[in-house]
C-alpha positions in Angstrom: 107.9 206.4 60.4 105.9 203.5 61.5 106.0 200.7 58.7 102.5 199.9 59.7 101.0 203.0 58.6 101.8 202.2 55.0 99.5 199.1 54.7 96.2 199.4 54.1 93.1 196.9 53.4 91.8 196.8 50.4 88.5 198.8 50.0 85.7 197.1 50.1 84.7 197.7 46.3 88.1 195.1 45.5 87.6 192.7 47.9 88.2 189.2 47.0 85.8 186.3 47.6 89.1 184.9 49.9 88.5 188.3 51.9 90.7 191.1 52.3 94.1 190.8 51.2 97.0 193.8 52.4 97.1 196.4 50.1 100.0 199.2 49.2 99.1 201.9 47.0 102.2 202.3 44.1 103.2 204.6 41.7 102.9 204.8 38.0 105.9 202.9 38.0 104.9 200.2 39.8 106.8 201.3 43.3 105.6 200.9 46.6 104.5 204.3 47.7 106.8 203.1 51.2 109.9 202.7 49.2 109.7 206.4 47.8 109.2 207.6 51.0 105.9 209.1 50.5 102.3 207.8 52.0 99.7 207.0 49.7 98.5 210.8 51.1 101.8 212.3 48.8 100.2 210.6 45.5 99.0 212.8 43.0 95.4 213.2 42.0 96.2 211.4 38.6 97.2 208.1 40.7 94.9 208.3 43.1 92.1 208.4 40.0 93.8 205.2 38.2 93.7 203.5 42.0 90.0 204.3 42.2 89.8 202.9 38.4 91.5 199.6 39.2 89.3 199.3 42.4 85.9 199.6 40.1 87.7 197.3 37.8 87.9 194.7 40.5 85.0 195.0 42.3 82.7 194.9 38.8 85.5 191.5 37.8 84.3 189.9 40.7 80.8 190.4 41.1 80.5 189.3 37.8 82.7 185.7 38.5 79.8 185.8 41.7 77.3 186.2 39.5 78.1 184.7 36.5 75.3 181.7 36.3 72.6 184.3 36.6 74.4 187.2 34.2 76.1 184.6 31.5 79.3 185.6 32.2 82.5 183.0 32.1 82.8 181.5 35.0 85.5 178.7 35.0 86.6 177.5 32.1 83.2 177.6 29.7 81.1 180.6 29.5 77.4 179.9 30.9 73.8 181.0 30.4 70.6 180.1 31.8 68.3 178.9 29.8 64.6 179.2 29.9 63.7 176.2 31.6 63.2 177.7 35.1 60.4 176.7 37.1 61.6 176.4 40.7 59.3 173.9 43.2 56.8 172.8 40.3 55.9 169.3 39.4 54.5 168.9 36.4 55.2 167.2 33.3 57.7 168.0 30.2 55.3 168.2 27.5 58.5 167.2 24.9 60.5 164.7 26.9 59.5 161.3 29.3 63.0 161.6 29.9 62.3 163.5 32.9 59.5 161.3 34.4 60.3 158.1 36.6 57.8 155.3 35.1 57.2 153.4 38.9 55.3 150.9 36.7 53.9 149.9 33.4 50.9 152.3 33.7 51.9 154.7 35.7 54.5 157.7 35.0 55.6 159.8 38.2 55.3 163.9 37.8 59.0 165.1 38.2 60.3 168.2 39.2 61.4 170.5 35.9 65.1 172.0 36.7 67.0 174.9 35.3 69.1 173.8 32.1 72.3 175.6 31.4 73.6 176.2 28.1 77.2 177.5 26.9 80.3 177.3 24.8 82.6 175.3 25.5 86.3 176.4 25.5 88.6 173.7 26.4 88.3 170.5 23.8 85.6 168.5 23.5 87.5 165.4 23.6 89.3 163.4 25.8 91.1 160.6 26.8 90.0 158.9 30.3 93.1 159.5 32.5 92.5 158.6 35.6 94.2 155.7 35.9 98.1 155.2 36.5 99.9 153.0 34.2 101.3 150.3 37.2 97.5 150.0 38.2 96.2 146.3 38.6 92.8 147.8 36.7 91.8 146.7 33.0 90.9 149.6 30.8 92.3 150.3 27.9 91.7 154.5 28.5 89.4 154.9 26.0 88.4 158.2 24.0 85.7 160.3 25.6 83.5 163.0 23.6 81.7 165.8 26.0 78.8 167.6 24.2 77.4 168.5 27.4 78.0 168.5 30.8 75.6 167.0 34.1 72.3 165.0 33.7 68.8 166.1 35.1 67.9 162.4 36.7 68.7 162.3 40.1 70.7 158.9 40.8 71.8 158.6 44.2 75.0 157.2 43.5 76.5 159.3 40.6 80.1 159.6 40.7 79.4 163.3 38.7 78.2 164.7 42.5 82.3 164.2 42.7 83.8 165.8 40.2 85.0 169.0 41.2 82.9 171.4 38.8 79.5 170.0 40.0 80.3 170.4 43.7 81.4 173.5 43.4 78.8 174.6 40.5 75.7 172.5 41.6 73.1 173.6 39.2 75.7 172.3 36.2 75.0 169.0 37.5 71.8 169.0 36.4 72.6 170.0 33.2 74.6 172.3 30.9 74.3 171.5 27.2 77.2 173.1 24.6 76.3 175.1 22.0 79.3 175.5 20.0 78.6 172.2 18.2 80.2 173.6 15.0 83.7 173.6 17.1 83.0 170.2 18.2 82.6 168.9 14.8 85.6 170.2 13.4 87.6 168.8 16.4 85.6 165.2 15.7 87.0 165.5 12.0 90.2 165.8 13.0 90.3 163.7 15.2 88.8 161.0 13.0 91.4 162.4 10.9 94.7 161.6 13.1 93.7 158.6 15.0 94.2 154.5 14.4 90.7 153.2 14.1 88.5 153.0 17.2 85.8 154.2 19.3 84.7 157.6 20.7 82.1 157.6 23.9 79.6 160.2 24.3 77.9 159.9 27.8 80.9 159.5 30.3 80.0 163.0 31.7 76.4 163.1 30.6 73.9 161.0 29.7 74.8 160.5 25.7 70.9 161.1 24.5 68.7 162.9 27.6 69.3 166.6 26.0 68.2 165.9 22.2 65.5 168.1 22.2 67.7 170.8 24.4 69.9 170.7 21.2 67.4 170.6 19.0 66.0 173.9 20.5 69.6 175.6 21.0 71.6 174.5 17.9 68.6 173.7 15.5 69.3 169.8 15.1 69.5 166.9 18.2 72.8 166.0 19.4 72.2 162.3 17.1 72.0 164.5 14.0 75.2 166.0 14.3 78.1 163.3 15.0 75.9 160.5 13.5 76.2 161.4 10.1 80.0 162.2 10.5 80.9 158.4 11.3 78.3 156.8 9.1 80.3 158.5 6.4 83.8 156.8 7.6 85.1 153.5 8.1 87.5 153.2 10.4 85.7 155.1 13.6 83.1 153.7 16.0 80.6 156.0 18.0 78.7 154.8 21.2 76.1 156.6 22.9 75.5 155.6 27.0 72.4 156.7 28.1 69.6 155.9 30.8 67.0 157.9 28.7 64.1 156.9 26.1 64.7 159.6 24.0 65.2 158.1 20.9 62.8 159.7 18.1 65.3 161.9 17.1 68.0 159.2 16.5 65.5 156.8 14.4 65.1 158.8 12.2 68.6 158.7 11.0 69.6 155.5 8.8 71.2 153.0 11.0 75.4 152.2 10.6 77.0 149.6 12.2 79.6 152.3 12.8 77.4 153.2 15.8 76.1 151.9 19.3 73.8 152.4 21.8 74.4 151.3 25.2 71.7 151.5 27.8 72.7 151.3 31.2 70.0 149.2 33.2 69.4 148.1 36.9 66.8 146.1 38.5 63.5 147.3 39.0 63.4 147.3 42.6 67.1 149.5 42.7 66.4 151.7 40.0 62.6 152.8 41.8 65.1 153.7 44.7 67.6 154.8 43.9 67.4 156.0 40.2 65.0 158.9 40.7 63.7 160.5 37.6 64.4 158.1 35.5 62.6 156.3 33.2 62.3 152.7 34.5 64.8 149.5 33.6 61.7 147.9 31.6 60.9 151.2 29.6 65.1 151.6 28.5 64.7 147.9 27.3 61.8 148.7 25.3 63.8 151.6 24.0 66.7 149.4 23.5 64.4 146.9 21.4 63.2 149.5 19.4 66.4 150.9 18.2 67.4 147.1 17.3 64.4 146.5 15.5 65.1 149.8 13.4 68.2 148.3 12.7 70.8 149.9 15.7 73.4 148.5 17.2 72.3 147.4 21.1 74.5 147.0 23.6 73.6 146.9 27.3 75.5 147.8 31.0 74.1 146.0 34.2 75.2 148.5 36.4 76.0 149.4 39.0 74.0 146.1 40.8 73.5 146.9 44.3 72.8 144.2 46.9 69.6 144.8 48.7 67.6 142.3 50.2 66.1 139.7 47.6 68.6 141.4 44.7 68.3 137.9 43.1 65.2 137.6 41.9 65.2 141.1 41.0 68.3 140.2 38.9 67.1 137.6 37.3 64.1 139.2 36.2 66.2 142.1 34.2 68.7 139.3 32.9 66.0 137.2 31.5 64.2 140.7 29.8 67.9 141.0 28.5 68.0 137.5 27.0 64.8 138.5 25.1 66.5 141.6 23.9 69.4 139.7 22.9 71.9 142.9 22.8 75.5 142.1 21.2 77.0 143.1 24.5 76.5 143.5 28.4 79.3 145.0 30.8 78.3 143.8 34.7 79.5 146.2 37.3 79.0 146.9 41.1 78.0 149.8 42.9 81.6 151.3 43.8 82.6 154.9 44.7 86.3 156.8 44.7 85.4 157.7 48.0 82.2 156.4 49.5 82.5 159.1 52.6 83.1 161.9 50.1 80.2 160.9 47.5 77.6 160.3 50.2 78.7 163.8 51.7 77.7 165.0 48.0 74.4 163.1 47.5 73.3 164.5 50.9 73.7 168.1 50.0 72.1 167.3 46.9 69.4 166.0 48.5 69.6 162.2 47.1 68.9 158.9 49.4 72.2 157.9 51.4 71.3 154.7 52.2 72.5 153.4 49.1 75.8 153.7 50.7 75.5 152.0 53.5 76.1 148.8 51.4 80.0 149.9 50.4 82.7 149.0 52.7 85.7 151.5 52.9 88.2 148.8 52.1 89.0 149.8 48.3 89.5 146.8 45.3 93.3 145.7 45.7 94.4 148.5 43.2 92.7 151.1 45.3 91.2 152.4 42.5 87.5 152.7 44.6 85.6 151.5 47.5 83.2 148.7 46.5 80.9 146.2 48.1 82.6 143.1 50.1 84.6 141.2 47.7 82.8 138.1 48.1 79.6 139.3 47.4 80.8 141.0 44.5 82.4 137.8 42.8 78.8 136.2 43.8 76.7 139.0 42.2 79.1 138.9 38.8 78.9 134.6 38.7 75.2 135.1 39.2 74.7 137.7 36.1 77.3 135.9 33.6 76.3 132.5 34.4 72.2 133.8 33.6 73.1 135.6 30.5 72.7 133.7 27.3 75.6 132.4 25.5 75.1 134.2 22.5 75.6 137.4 24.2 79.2 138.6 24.7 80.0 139.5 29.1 82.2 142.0 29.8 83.3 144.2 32.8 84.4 147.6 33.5 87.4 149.2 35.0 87.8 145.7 37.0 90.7 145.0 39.3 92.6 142.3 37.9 92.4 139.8 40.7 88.5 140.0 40.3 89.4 138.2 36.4 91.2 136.3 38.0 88.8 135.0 40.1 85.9 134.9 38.0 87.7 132.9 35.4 87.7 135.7 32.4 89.7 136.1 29.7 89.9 139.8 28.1 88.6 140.0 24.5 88.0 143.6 24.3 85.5 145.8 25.8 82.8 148.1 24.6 85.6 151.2 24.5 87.6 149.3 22.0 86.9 148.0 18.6 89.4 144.8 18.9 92.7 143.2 19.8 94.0 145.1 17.3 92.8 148.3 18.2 95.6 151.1 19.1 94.4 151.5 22.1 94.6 148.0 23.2 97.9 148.0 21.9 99.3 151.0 24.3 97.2 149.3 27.1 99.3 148.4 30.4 100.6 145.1 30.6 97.9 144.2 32.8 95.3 143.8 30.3 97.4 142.9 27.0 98.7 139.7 29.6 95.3 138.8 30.5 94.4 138.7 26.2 97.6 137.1 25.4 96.0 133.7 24.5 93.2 135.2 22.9 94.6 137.4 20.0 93.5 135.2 17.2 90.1 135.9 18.1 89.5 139.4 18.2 87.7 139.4 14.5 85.8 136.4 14.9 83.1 138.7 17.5 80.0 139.9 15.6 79.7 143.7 14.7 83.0 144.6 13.0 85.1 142.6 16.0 83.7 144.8 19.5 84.0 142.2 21.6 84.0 141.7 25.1 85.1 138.8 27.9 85.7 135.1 26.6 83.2 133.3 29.4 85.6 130.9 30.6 84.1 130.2 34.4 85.9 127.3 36.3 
């Protein structure tokens, strides 16, 4: 008998989103119909029923996987509904949040677009140690402890390295926003990992921006995102807890007593490169005013310049932001670049996503020395850097992030910590690779002698 006879496609009702796959009908013992010597046609009407069931069965499993954003349904690893935050194509305002509005200047704030927001429970843990990195790379980080509440961001920067990561190109309405609500879960895991670890710091906004969905919380788990892990450290003494955020929402957070076992960071660009290329977001001069609010209230403040990008007059632009900075007077800023894993892929990403590509045009595909990412020429990165750390005030501490070695080198810096670590002395300096704990080596004696508990950041040491 013809062999070919025996394989069938799979009906329609079972067909995978790969397409059809062969299919061969088996017994109730798990036999190929073929290797009994019977058809599928010799089955009997009890196994043909339990094929029929297992064909509902897959067609209902993989409609729902299909359909899962719409139904709230697991899809991946963390089980996802949509919230009621759906108004497709209309500008208006958010009534409870500037967070979504883009200030273009001092008077003015832009309508933005309102989005759909996603909420869910999160199965895997909610924290994480930054792995990326192999240990023989040339790049200083010290792979610091990362705490995901939520996933995505609803601003709309053009060069977000999220648009990568394989869950938001695949799922794009996460990326603009999926808030957990199994907070109870993530405080337990929080407490014991408080619990179990040498004293350091744990950094809420590597995946999201650390305080955009407070009220989103507020409304889903009956208390902002601030209200439950900020309590948790101010209670402790060995732990640190920084939020990195681009928005102003920070009612929620002053009302909570300040503790110097927490940080805000505010990551800030020029004027000119945030109008462009940070869309939806509230503008560098607003975040500063946020920043100097929180300080006055008592907070810790603690800036990133980043990523600077190098359009056409970027200095005076620059130098307008730095001196605003000096004002502020925050106990830290980290300078970075605008850099990409892969600038081909990511602008790929922002185009689909709708975002201005331009901002690319100004990388080079020639990655840092380490190959960690594409970045700008070399040169005019090591001027853009001298430029920001020889502007900054004294008083405040420099420091860079996720730096190539050679670019230390160059620039004269000595490593004193970063704003991931809470000294020389913290663990996770201490398992650092040799390429950072070389380039502190002269500088251990000085790790408690930074304000703020020790944080430190980059001994100035130009040549």
């Amino acid at each position: 008998m013809d062999e070919k006879k025996h394989i069938r496609t799979m009906p329609i009702s079972a067909v995978m989103p790969l397409g059809p796959i062969p299919y061969k009908p088996c017994n109730i013992e798990g036999q190929c119909a073929r290797e009994v010597g019977r058809s599928h046609h010799d089955l009997t009407n009890e196994q043909n029923t339990k094929l029929r069931y297992i064909n509902i069965l897959s067609f209902t499993f993989f409609v729902s996987i299909l359909l899962s954003p719409y139904l709230g349904y697991a899809r991946g690893r963390d089980i996802v509904d949509a919230d009621q935050f759906i108004f497709t194509n209309i500008f208006q305002k958010l009534a409870s949040c500037d967070a979504h509005k883009r200030r273009s200047s001092e008077s003015e704030w832009v309508q933005f677009e309102e989005y759909i927001l996603l909420t869910g429970k999160r199965s895997t843990n909610f924290i994480t140690k930054f792995h990326t990195l192999k240990d023989d790379d040339s790049i200083v980080c010290c792979r610091y402890w990362q705490l995901i509440p939520a996933q995505g961001c609803s601003y709309k920067c053009t060069y977000c390295f999220c648009q990568l990561t394989p869950s938001f190109r695949y799922h794009p309405e996460w990326l603009r926003g999926m808030v957990y609500t199994n907070l109870d879960k993530m405080i337990r895991e929080v407490q014991k990992w408080m619990a179990t670890q040498a004293p350091t710091t744990l950094v809420v906004g590597a995946l999201q921006d650390g305080l955009l969905f407070e009220n989103a919380f507020q409304k889903h788990t009956g208390k902002p995102l601030t209200h439950w892990i900020i309590p948790e450290f101010a209670e402790q003494d060995d732990h640190e807890l920084l939020f990195l955020s681009k928005s102003v929402e920070i009612q929620h957070a002053l009302e909570l007593q300040p503790t110097d076992k927490v940080i805000f960071t505010w990551s800030i660009n020029s004027v000119e490169a945030a109008g462009r290329y940070e869309i939806g977001v509230p503008s560098p001069l607003a975040r500063i005013e946020a920043a100097q609010r929180m300080k006055k209230a008592g907070h810790r403040i603690r800036i990133r310049l980043d990523p600077m990008i190098p359009y056409d007059g970027w200095q005076e632009g620059y130098a307008e932001i730095i001196d605003r900075l000096n004002e502020l007077q925050p106990e830290m800023v980290t300078v970075g670049a605008l850099r990409a894993h892969s600038s081909k892929a990511l602008r790929t990403c922002a185009r689909k996503n709708g975002r201005d590509i331009s901002v690319f045009d100004f990388l080079t595909t020639e990655k840092d020395p380490s190959g960690f990412k594409d970045r700008i020429p070399y040169e005019q990165q090591l001027e853009m850097f001298r430029f920001a750390l020889d502007r900054l005030d004294d008083i405040i501490i420099p420091a860079l992030c996720k730096e190539d070695r050679q670019l230390w080198d160059d620039l004269g810096l000595k490593f004193r910590g970063c704003a991931c670590i809470q000294n020389l002395q913290d663990q996770l300096f201490l398992e650092a690779p040799e390429v950072v704990r070389s380039l502190a080596d002269d500088t251990q004696n000085t790790a408690t002698s930074l304000p703020n508990s020790g944080c430190g950041g980059c001994a100035k040491t130009m040549e």
